[in-house]
C-alpha positions as CSV (number, residue, x, y, z in Angstrom):
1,X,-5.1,1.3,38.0
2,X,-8.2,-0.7,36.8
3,X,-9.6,-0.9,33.0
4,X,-13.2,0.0,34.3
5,X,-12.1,3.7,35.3
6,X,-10.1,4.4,32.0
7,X,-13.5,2.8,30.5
8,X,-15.5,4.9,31.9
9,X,-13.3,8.1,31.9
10,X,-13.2,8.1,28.2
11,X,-17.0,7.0,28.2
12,X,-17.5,10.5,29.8
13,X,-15.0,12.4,27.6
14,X,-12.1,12.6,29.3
15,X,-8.6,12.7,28.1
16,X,-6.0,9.2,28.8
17,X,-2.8,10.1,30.5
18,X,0.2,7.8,29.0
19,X,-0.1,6.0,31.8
20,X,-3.3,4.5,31.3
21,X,-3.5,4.3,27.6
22,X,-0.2,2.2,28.5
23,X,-1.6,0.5,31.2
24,X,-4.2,-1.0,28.6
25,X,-1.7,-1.9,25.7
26,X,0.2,-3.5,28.2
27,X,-2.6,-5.6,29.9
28,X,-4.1,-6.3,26.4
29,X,-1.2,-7.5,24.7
30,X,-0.4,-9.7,27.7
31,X,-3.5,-11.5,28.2
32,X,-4.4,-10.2,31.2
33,X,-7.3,-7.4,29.9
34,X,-10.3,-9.3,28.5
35,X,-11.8,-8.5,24.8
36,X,-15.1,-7.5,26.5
37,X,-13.2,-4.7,28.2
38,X,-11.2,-3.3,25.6
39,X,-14.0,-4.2,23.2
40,X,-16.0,-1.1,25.3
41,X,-12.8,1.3,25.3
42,X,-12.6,1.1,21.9
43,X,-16.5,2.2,21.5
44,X,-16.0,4.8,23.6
45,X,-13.0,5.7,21.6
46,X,-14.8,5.6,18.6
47,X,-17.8,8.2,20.0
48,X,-15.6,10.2,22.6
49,X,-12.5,10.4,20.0
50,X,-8.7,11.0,21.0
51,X,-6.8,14.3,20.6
52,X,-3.2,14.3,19.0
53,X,-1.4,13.9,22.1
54,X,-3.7,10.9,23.1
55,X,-3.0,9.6,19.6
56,X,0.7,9.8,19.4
57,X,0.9,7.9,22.6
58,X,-1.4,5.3,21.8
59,X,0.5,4.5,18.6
60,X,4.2,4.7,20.5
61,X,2.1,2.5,23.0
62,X,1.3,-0.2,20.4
63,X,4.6,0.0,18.3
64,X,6.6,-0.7,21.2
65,X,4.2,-3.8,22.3
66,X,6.7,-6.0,20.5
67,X,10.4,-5.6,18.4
68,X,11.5,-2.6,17.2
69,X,13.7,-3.0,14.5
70,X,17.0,-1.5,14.9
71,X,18.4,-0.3,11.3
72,X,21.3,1.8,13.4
73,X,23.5,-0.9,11.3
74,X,22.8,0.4,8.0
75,X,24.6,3.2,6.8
76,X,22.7,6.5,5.5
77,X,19.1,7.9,5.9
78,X,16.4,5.1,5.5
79,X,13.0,5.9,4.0
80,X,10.1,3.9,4.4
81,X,6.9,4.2,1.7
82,X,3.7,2.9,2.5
83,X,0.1,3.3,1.3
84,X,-3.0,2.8,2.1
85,X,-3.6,0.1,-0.6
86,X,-6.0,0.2,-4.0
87,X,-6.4,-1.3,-7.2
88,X,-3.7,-1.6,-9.1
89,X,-1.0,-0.9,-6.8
90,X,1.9,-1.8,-8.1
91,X,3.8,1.1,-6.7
92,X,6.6,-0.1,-4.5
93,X,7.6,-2.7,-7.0
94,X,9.3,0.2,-9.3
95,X,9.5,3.0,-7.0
96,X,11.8,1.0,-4.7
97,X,14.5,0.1,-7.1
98,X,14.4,4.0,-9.1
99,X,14.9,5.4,-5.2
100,X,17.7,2.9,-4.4
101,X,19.4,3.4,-7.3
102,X,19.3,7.2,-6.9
103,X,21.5,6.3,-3.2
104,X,18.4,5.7,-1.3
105,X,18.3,3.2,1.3
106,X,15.4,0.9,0.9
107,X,14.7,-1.6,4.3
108,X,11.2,-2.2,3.9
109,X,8.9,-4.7,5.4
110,X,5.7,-5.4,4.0
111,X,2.8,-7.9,4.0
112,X,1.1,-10.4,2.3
113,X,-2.7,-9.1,1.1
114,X,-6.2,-9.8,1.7
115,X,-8.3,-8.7,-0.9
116,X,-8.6,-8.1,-5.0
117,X,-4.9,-8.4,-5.3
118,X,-1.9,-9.7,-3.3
119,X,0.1,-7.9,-0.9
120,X,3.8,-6.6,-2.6
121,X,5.1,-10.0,-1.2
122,X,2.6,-12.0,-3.1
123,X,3.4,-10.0,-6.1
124,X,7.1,-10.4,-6.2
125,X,6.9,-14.1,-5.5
126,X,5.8,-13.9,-9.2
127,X,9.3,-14.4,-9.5
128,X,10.3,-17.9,-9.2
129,X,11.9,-18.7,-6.2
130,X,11.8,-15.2,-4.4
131,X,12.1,-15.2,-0.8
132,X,10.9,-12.4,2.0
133,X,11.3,-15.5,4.8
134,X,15.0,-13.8,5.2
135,X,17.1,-13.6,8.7
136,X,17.7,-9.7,9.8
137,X,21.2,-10.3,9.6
138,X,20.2,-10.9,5.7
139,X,18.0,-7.9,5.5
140,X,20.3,-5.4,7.3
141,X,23.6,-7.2,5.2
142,X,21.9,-6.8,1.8
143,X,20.6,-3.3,2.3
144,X,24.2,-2.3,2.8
145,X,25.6,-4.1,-0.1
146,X,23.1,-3.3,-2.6
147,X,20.4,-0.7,-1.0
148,X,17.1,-2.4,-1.1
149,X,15.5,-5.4,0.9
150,X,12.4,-6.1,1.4
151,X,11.6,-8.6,4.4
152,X,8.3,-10.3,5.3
153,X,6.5,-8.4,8.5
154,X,6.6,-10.7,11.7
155,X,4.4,-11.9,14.3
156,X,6.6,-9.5,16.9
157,X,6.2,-6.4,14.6
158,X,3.5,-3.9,17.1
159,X,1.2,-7.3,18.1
160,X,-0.9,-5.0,20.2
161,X,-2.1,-3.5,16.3
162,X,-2.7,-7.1,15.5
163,X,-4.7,-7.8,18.6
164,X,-6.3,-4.6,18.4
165,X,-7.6,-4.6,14.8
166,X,-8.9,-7.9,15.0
167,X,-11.2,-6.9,17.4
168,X,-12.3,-3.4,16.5
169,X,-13.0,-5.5,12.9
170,X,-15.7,-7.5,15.0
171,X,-17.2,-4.6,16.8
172,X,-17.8,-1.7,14.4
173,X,-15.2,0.4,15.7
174,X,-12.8,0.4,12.7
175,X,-13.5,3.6,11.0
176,X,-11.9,5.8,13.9
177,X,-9.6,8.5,12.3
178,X,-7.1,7.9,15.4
179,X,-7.8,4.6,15.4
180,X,-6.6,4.1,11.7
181,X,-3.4,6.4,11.8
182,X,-2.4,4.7,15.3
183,X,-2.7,1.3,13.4
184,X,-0.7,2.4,10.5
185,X,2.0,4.2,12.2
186,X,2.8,2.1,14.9
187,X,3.5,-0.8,12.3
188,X,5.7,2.1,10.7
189,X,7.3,3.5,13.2
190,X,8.1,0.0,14.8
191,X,9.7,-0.9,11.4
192,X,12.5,1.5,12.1
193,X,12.6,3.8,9.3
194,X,14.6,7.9,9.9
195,X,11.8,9.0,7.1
196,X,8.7,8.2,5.8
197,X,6.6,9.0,3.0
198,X,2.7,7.7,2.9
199,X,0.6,7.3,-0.3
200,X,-3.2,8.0,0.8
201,X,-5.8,6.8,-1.2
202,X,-9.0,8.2,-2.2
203,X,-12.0,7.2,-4.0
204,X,-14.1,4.3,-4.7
205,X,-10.9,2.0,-4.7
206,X,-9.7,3.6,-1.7
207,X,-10.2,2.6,2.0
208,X,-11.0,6.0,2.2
209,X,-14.1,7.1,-0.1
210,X,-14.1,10.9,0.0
211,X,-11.3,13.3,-0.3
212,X,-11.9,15.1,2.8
213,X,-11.9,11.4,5.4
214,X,-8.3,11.0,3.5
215,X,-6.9,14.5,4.0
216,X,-7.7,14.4,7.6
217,X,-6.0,10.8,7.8
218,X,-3.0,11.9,6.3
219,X,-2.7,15.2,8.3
220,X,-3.1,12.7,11.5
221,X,-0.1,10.1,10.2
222,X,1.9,12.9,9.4
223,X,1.7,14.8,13.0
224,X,2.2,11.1,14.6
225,X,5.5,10.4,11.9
226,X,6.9,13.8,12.6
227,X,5.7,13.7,16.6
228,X,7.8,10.5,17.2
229,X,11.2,12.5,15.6
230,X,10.2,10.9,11.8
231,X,9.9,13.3,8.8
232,X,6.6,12.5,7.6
233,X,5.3,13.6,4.3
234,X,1.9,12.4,2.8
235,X,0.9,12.3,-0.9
236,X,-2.9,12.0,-1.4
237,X,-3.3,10.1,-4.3
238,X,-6.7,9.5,-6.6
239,X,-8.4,6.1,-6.9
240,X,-11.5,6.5,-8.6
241,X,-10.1,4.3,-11.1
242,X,-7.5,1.8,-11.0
243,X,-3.8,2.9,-10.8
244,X,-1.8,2.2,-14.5
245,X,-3.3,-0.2,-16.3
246,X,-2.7,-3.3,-15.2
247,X,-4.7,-5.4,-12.1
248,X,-3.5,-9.0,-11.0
249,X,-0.2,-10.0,-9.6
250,X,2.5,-11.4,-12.3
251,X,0.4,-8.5,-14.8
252,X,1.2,-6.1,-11.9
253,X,5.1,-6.6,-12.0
254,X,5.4,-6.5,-15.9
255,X,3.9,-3.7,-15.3
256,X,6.4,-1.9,-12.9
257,X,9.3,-3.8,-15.3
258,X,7.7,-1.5,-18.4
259,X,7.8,1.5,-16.0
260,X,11.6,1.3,-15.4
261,X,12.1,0.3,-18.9
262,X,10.1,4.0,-19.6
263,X,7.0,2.3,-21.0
264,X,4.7,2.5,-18.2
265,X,1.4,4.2,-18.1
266,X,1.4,7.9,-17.7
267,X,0.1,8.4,-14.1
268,X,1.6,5.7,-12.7
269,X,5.1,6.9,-13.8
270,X,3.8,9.8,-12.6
271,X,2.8,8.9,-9.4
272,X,6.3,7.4,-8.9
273,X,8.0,10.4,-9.4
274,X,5.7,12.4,-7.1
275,X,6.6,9.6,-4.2
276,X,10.3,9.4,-5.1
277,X,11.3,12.7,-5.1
278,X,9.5,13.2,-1.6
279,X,12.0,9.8,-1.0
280,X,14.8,11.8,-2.4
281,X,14.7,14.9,-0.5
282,X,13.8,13.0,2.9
283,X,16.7,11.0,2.5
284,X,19.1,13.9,1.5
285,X,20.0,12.9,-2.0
286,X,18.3,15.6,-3.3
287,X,17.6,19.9,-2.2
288,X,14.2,20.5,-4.0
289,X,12.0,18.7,-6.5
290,X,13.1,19.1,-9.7
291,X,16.3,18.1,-8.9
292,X,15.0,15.0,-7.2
293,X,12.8,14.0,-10.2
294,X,15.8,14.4,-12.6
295,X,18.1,12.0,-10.7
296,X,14.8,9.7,-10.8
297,X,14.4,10.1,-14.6
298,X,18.2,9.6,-14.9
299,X,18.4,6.3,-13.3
300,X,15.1,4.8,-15.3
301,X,16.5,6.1,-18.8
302,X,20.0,5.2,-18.1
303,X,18.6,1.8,-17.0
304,X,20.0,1.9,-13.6
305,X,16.4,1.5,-11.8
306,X,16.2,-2.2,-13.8
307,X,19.2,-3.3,-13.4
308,X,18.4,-2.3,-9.1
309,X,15.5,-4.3,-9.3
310,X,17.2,-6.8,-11.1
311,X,19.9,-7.3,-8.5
312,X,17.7,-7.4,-5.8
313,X,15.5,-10.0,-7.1
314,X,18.6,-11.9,-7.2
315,X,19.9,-11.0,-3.5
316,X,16.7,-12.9,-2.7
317,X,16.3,-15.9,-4.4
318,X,14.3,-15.0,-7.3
319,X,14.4,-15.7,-11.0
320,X,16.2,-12.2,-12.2
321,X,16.0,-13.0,-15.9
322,X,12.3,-12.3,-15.5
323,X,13.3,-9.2,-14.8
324,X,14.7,-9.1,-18.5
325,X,12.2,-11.5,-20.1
326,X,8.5,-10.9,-18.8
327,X,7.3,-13.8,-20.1
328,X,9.2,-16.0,-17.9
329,X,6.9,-14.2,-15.1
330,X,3.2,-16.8,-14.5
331,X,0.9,-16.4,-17.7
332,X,-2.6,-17.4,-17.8
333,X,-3.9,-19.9,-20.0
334,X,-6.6,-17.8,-21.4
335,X,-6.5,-14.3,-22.4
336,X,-9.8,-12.7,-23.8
337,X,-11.1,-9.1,-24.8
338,X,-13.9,-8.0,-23.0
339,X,-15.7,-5.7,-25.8
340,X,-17.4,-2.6,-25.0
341,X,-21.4,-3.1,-25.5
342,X,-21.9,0.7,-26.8
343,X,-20.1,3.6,-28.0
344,X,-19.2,6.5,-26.0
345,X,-16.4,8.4,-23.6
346,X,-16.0,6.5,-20.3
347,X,-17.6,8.7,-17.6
348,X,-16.0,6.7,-14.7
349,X,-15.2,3.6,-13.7
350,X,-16.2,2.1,-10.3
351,X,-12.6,1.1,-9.1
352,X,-13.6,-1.4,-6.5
353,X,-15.8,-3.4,-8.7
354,X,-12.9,-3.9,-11.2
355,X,-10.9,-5.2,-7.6
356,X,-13.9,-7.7,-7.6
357,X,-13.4,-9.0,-10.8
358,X,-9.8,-9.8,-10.2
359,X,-10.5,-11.4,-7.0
360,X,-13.3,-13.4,-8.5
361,X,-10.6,-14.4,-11.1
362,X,-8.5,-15.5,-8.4
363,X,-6.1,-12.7,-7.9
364,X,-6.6,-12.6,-4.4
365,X,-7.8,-13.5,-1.2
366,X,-11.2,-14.0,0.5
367,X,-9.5,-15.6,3.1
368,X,-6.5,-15.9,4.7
369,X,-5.8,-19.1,4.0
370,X,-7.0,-18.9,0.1
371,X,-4.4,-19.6,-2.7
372,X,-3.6,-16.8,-4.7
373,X,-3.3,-17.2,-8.8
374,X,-0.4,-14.9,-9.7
375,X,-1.1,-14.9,-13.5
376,X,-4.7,-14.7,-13.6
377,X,-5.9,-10.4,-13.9
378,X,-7.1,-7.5,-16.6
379,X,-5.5,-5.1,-18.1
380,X,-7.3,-2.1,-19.0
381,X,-7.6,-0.4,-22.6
382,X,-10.0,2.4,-22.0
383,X,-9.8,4.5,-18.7
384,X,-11.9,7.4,-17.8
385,X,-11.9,10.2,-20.4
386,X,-11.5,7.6,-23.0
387,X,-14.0,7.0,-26.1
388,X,-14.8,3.6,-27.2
389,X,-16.4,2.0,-29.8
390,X,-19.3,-0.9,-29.3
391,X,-17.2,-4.2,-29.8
392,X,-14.0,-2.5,-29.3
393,X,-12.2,-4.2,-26.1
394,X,-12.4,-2.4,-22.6
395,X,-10.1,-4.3,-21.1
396,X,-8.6,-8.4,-21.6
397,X,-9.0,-10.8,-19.0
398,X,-6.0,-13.5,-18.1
399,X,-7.8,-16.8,-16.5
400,X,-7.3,-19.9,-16.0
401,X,-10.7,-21.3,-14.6
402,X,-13.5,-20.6,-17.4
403,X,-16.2,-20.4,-14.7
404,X,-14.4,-18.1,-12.4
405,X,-14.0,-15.8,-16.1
406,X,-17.7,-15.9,-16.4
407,X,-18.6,-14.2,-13.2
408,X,-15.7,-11.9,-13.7
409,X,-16.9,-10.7,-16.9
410,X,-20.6,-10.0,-15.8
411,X,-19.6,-7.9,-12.8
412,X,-16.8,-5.9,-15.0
413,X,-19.8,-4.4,-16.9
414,X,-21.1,-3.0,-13.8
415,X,-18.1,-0.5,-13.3
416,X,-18.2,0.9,-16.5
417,X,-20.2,4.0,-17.3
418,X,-20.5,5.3,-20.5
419,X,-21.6,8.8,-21.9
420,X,-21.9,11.3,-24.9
421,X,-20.1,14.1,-23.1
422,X,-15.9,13.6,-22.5
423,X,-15.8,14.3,-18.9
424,X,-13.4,15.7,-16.6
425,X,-10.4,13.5,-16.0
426,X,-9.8,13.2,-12.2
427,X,-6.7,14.7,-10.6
428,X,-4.1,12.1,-9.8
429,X,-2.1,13.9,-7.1
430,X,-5.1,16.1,-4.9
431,X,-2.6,17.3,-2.1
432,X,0.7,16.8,-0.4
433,X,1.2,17.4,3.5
434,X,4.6,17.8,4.8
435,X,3.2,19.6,8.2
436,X,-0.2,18.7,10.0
């Protein structure tokens, strides 16, 4: 078998047999195919496309590249959540403890992020002395005892993805729709979940900009999921304005403590409960729905989903009273209102320029190797649909570096637009896909 037929076979439109696409991963992942070569298949991937059965097997190619975790220790049905990423997405942070204390099992990995915000991992190291650097033997041990862990992703975790990824990034051949799914799932499927349920983005804080690229995505992730013997169900979620209210790290995880406390915004409760019930009835703790959303709204008003999160801050090292006391959570130095310049109903807000302003705050990362500020953020007062007064505040800014606060504040005018007319407030939940 050589790479320059399977090059030019897909070059002509031709389908891969498994062989080949595993041929490829193989060589790839082991050094012995070069980027120049793989760097053309994945062009004429991009033009030529792949077809479901091409798909599936690329992505079972690339997850088993490295480890495949083996959860066959830890008793019950484990569910898996993972989205697709936006601005202020604090999701897993409550929705992890209200499934696990509902009798979900919750072994999650996750990463660290690059972007307006951190990762999950970033965000709960807003807790002092919280750990993800844990031993499997931890992870698996602590998900028995207490039914949530969540473990930092390693190098050996589907490296072909890694590999693969890096390069497409360099050679304009990310926006594939196989491409994408076969990324995402095979860092999924490799993590060893029975179940999994997927939160896909849309909008302008979305990887995705327009409902119809993120319908087809999720139909794809959920024919790979349920292809490779996972239930799959996807929940396409809107982000054409930030998630909740809050956008920065340590403001992220107060937050998601509110939420279990009851206090949290509206859709982002709401958003939670569409997700966990989806957990719940994957997982077998609950027949239909409703039910599965009254065991959810049980354990937050009974106080069960805090005092989950609680505990597992503790199982890994953290500061738990935090959980108890937000203000032992990273505060900024600085906290300012940013007035509104004119009156009127918010039309929309651009939700990737408000992810710039937290970045340029120091919320994130331009780089890999930058240093995150976990108290630094905004938390919004007016959302779309809301009316505001000239000099009332649209949102207040937490710094700590007055000249990072400046640019921030002159680039959060530029998502903001205002009108006479109340308009129509966007849909949070535009579709849920159980079968491709």
């Amino acid at each position: 078998m050589r790479m320059y037929d399977i090059i030019m076979k897909k070059r002509n439109g031709g389908k891969l047999t498994s062989g080949e696409i595993q041929y490829f991963i193989d060589g790839y992942t082991g050094g012995e195919i070069p980027d120049y070569q793989v760097s053309a298949l994945m062009m004429a991937i991009y033009f030529r496309g792949m077809d479901e059965e091409e798909t599936l097997t690329l992505t079972m190619a690339m997850a088993h590249s490295g480890d495949m975790l083996d959860l066959s220790a830890i008793g019950g049905t484990k569910v898996d959540k993972h989205s697709t990423g936006g601005v202020g997405d604090k999701t897993s942070l409550a929705l992890a403890p209200m499934a696990a204390a509902c009798g979900i099992r919750i072994a999650k990995m996750s990463g660290r992020g690059l972007g307006h915000t951190g990762g999950t991992i970033d965000k709960l190291e807003s807790f002092a002395g919280f750990s993800t650097d844990i031993s499997r033997e931890h992870f698996i041990r602590q998900v028995n005892g207490i039914g949530i862990s969540i473990m930092g992703q390693t190098a050996d975790l589907a490296p072909a993805d890694k590999k693969l990824y890096a390069l497409r990034d360099v050679t304009a051949t990310v926006d594939n729709m196989s491409l994408i799914a076969s990324s995402i799932m095979s860092k999924k499927l490799a993590a060893g979940a029975d179940a999994i349920v997927l939160d896909v983005k849309t909008g302008s804080g979305a990887f995705m900009k327009t409902l119809p690229d993120s319908l087809t995505l999720a139909r794809e992730m959920v024919r790979i999921g349920n292809g490779a013997g996972r239930r799959t169900v996807a929940v396409v979620s809107d982000m054409d304005q930030p998630l909740g209210r809050a956008v920065g790290n340590a403001l992220e995880v107060k937050e998601a403590i509110d939420t279990l406390r009851g206090q949290g915004p509206e859709d982002f409760m709401e958003l939670c409960m569409t997700l966990g019930s989806r957990m719940l009835i994957a997982g077998g703790r609950a027949r239909e729905e409703e039910q599965a959303r009254e065991m959810l709204r049980e354990a937050v008003s009974s106080g069960a989903a805090l005092e989950k999160m609680a505990e597992f801050v503790q199982a890994q090292g953290g500061d738990s009273r935090a959980v108890r006391d937000t203000g032992l959570l990273p505060q900024a130095l600085h906290i300012e209102p940013i007035p509104a310049k004119t009156d009127g109903y918010v039309q929309s807000i651009r939700c990737d320029e408000i992810g710039m302003c937290s970045l340029l705050l120091g919320g994130g990362r331009e780089t890999k190797e930058s240093e995150i500020d976990l108290a630094v953020g905004l938390v919004l007062c007016a959302k779309t649909g809301d009316y505001v007064r000239a000099g009332e505040p649209l949102a207040y800014m937490h710094y700590n570096d007055p000249g990072r606060a400046a640019a921030a504040r002159e680039r959060f005018y530029q998502a903001y637009a205002f009108g006479r007319e109340k308009p129509q407030i966007p849909a949070l939940i535009h579709e849920i896909i159980e079968q491709a």
